[in-house]
N, C-alpha and C positions, 0 to 999 in steps of 0.2 A: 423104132418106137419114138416117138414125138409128143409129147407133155403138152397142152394147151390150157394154160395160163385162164384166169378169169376177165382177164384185161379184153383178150379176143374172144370169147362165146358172148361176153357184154356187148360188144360190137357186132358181131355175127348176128343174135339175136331180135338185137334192134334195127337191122337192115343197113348197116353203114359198112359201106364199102373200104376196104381201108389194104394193104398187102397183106396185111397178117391174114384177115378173113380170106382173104383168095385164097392163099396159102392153103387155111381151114377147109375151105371150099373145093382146092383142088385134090385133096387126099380124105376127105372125108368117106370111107369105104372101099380104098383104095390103099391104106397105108394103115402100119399100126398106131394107133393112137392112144394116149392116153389120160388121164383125170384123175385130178387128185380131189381124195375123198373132201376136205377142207374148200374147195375151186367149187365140188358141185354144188357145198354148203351156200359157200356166198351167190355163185350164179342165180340157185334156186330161188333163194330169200330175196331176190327181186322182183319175181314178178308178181305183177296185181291180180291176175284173173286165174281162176283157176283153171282156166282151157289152156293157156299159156305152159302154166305151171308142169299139167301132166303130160301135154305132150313134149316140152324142156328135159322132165322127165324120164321118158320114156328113152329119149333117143340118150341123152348122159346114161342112162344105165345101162345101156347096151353096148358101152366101151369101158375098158380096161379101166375099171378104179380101184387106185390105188390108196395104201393107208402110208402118208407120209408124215407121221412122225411115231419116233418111239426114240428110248433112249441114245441109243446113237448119234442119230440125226439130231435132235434135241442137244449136245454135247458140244458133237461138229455145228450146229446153227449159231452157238454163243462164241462159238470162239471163229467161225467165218466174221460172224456182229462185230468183233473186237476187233479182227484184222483189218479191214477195212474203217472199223475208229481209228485204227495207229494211222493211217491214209488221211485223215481228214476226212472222213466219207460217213457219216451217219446213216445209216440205212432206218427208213421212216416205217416201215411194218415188218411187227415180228412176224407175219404170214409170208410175206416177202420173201425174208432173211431162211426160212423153213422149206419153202417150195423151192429155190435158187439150192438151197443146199442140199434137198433130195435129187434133184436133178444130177447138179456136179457130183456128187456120190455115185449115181449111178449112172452116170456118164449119158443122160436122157436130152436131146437138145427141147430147148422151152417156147415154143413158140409161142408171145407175148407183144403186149403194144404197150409196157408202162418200162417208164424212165430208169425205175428203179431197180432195175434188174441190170443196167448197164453197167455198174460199177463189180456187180458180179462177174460180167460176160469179158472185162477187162483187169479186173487184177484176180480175181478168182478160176476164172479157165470155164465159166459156163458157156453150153454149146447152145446153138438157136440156129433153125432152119434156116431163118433169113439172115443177113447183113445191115445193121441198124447204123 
């Protein structure tokens, strides 16, 4: 199973080529995947047209979405947040800090294009398809 980040469906959907989308590209029906409920949140509320919309839709509903947060994770998220402040690392979204920590919870690699997931992928132990 493989977690796909809002970073790469944003890319994906807007036709930019980039590794992560390959990546996307190359296991799309091929490999478990999955989406978090919050990821389909933001993905969706981009787009303009409603033709977009439903069929964005259509194919996010048809993979594995998951509900990532409730108390635990929520717990583990604040205190990942602070471990990484003692570091000097400010981590800039609580969605971030929440997705990065379901992941390493449940040991899910995150396949992603945003920076800020890197201080997770290095003093946190988060896993990712690719090498960044």
């Amino acid at each position: 199973m493989i977690f796909i980040d809002s970073s790469v469906w944003i890319d994906y959907f807007n036709g930019n080529q980039t590794p992560e989308t390959e990546k996307l590209d190359s296991i799309l029906g091929s490999s478990p995947i999955c989406i978090g409920d919050i990821v389909l949140t933001e993905v969706l509320q981009g787009f303009r047209n409603d033709k977009d919309f439903n069929a964005a839709k259509k194919l996010l509903n048809a993979l594995d979405v998951v509900n990532v947060l409730n108390t635990s994770i929520a717990i583990k998220s604040a205190s990942n947040f602070r471990a990484l402040r003692k570091k000097g690392i400010t981590a800039r979204k609580t969605i971030d800090v929440i997705i990065a920590t379901y992941c390493i919870e449940n040991s899910i690699p995150l396949l992603h294009s945003d920076k800020d997931f890197l201080p997770f992928q290095k003093h946190l132990n988060l896993l990712t398809p690719l090498t960044h």
